[in-house]
Phi, psi and omega in degrees: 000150195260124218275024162267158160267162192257122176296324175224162159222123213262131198268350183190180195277133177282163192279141185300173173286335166289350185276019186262186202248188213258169205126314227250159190255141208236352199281156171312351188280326219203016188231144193234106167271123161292126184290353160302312190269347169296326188281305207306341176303305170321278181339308195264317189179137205263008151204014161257139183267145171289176195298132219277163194251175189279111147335121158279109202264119196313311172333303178308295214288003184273336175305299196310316154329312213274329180301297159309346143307309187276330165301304159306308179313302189310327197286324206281338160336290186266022220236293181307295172269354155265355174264066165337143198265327162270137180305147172268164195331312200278321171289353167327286181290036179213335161221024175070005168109344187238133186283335175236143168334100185029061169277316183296358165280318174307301189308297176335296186283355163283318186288315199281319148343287171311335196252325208265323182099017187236139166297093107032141174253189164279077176134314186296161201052029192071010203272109198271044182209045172271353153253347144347107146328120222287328196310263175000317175273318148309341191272284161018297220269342162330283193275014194283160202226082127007093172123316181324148151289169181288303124026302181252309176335299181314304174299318180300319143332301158343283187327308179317274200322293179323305155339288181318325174291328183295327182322281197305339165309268209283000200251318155321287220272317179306311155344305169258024133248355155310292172297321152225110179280354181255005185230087200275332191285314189303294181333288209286346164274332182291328183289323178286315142336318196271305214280338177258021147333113176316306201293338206271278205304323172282355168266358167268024172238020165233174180269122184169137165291029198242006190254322161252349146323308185275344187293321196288013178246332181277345180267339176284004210246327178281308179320295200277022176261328201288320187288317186306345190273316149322294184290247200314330147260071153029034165284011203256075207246181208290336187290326188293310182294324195291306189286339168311283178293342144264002170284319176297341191273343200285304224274336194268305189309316194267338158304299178322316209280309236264298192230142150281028184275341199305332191278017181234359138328271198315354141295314167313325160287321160348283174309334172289307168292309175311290165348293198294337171321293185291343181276037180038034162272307167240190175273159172307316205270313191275002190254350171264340156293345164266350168291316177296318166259356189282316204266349190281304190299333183301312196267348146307291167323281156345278222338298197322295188283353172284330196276003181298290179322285184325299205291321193263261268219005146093327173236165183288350192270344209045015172275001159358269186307317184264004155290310179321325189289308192290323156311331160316290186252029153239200165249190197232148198292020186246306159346308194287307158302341170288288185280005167220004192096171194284311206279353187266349206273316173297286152331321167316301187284331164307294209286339183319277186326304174288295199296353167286339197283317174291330207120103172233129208252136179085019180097054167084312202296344178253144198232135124345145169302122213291304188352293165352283170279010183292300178313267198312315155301353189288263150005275187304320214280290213303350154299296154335324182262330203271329195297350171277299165345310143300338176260342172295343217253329181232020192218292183289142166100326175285159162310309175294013157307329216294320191293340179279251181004316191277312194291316173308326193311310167304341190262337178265342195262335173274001178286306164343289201290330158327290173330301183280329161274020159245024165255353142307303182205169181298087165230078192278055210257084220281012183291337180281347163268006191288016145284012167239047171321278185330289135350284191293316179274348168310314182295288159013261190298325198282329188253015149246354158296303148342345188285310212262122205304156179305322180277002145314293180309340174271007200262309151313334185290314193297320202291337183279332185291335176277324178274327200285319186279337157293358168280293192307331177294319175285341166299288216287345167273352171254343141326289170313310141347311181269315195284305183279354153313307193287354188270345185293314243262328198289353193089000000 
């Protein structure tokens, strides 16, 4: 840190010498160079600049949105209704009757909420996701339709996850305009990127609590982008803080109800409030009383369902029990390693783990053409080498580090938390990181744009938002394909 004080901390990447309007004054003195357009200068010539790049206009990119809604919603539609919500007969011994990730367990506890007005245990009815936080299944048990087959209940139930995803859509996109308020068009392709993942749409067309668990890791990600916005227009006066810090506690506290992965918020913030300290964004005395309160009022919030959990199932977290099971009847990586080796185990868990992340269909078991993720690891390394490139130019020395900071903090508490359930059992599931969506796809993109001359780039975003809906057409044709063969073969 540089040992003059700073009067601002410039909150984003400032706008290049073509956004200034005609008037405004260029001398060195009073002119703020975007460093995107400074390096393609370098890059091109020390003393012709390049062709100025195309305004980002909000209108356009709240349009784009609005577009990208309806793309979502048609794909999660058909994501939803091509996908049987019970398996057919013949596919039994290969995805257990459920097409989707433990849904029929998640339906069980929306159904037994709907019928009885009751909370579900651990274990009754065979039901092994009885220890889930109730919210996500109360809101659920709304729309379940009293009478129905299991069947049409099940689509209709779907329909819930799907809200959430538009949710997660638009709270994405709001995020990175919080964070760079001058590139409203990029916000709005990266968020539409994140959000048209093939595993993310089909996991918002299924019944499960992981479609509003990631809307509540990503709002929360907005929340603390919104206060660094506060903070940077000296905007913190006592009412404002006061309302701030209590939307955060809502959101780390209303998160237990949703998952208990959810607890891994309050480090994030942790890690957040420390950040503005070290970044001179506030003293050492408000960023730890806003830490005490935001993470104190969360756990207040919280309380009710941890002391639930200590009473029915003996630990605070309530997974006790339902770790124990799944070791029972799955395997276990010391098992996995006995019987095919270390070096295929590894490789196993790598390769899963990523093609789960894009997408794989029927409960893991329908897979993409390997090209396919072959094309996408390709993709991530060249997003990978670019992404320091992209954080100098747009991230370090700005206020949104700090919010950079909490997300990596998110992307590493979610790395752990893989990690520590897959020293219980084989769960290579690349579906456990979409609550780091936001992030992950943020990174994604800036650093494969990074590649690309400044007048280029939305133009690379857009080409990736496009092989990405060309993925879903080839999912969704590979659903189809499958399920109605197996429904032919089942009779």
């Amino acid at each position: 840190m540089d040992d003059e004080p700073k009067t601002e901390i410039e909150f984003a990447v400032p706008p290049g010498p073509e956004d200034s309007s005609p008037g405004e004054s260029s001398t060195p003195a009073d002119r703020v160079v975007d460093p995107e357009g400074e390096s393609d200068a370098l890059e091109s010539s020390a003393c012709v600049a390049p062709p100025p790049a195309v305004p980002e206009l909000p209108h356009v990119a709240n349009a784009f949105m609005a577009f990208s809604t309806v793309l979502f919603v048609v794909l999660a539609l058909l994501y939803n209704f091509l996908t049987p919500f019970v398996s057919p007969s013949i596919l039994l011994s290969r995805d257990g009757g459920m097409t989707n990730p433990d849904e029929h367990e998640h339906f069980r506890y929306v159904q037994t909420v709907a019928e009885t007005h009751k909370l579900p245990t651990f274990g009754e009815s065979g039901n092994t996701e009885g220890h889930q936080p109730p919210l996500y299944y109360l809101i659920a048990s709304i729309v379940y339709p009293a009478g129905a087959t299991v069947e049409d209940a099940g689509h209709r139930v779907r329909l819930v996850s799907t809200i959430f995803g538009v949710g997660l859509l638009w709270v994405m996109f709001l995020a990175l305009r919080e964070l760079w308020p001058d590139k409203p068009a990029s916000a709005a392709l990266t968020a539409s990127i994140g959000a048209l993942i093939p595993m993310n749409v089909a996991l918002c067309s299924a019944v499960n609590n992981d479609s509003l668990t990631n809307l509540v890791f990503a709002t929360t990600l907005l929340q603390l982008a919104r206060i660094s916005r506060r903070v940077h227009l000296h905007n913190e006066g006592p009412n404002t803080w006061r309302r701030e810090l209590l939307l955060l506690a809502t959101l780390l506290g209303g998160g237990v109800y949703i998952k208990m992965s959810a607890v891994m918020l309050f480090g994030v913030v942790g890690f957040y409030w420390l950040a503005t300290w070290r970044l001179g964004m506030l003293p050492l005395s408000i960023a730890l009383r806003s830490l005490l309160v935001s993470a104190g009022l969360g756990l207040l919030i919280a309380m009710p369902w941890l002391a639930h959990n200590i009473v029915v199932s003996g630990d605070v977290l309530g997974t006790g029990a339902f770790v124990n099971v799944l070791q029972q009847h799955n395997f276990t990586p010391q098992q996995m390693i006995a019987q095919f080796g270390q070096q295929w185990y590894i490789k196993a868990m790598g390769w899963w783990t990523f093609e789960s992340y894009w997408g794989t269909f029927d409960s893991m078991q329908l897979r993409l053409p390997n090209e396919i993720y072959l094309l996408l690891i390709a993709l991530a390394v060249v997003a990978l080498i670019g992404l320091p490139r992209w954080w100098s130019r747009n991230v370090s020395g700005t206020a949104s580090n700090a919010v950079a900071i909490a997300a990596l903090a998110l992307i590493g508490l979610d790395v752990a938390a893989f990690g520590q359930y897959n020293i219980h059992f084989f769960q290579a599931q690349g579906r456990y990181f979409l609550p780091s969506l936001l992030p992950l796809t943020t990174g994604f993109v800036g650093g494969f744009q990074a590649w690309a001359p400044q007048r280029y780039r939305r133009m690379v975003a857009v080409a990736v938002l496009a092989l990405l809906v060309l993925l879903n057409v080839i999912s969704l044709a590979l659903i189809q394909t499958y399920f109605a063969g197996a429904i032919k073969m089942s009779g």
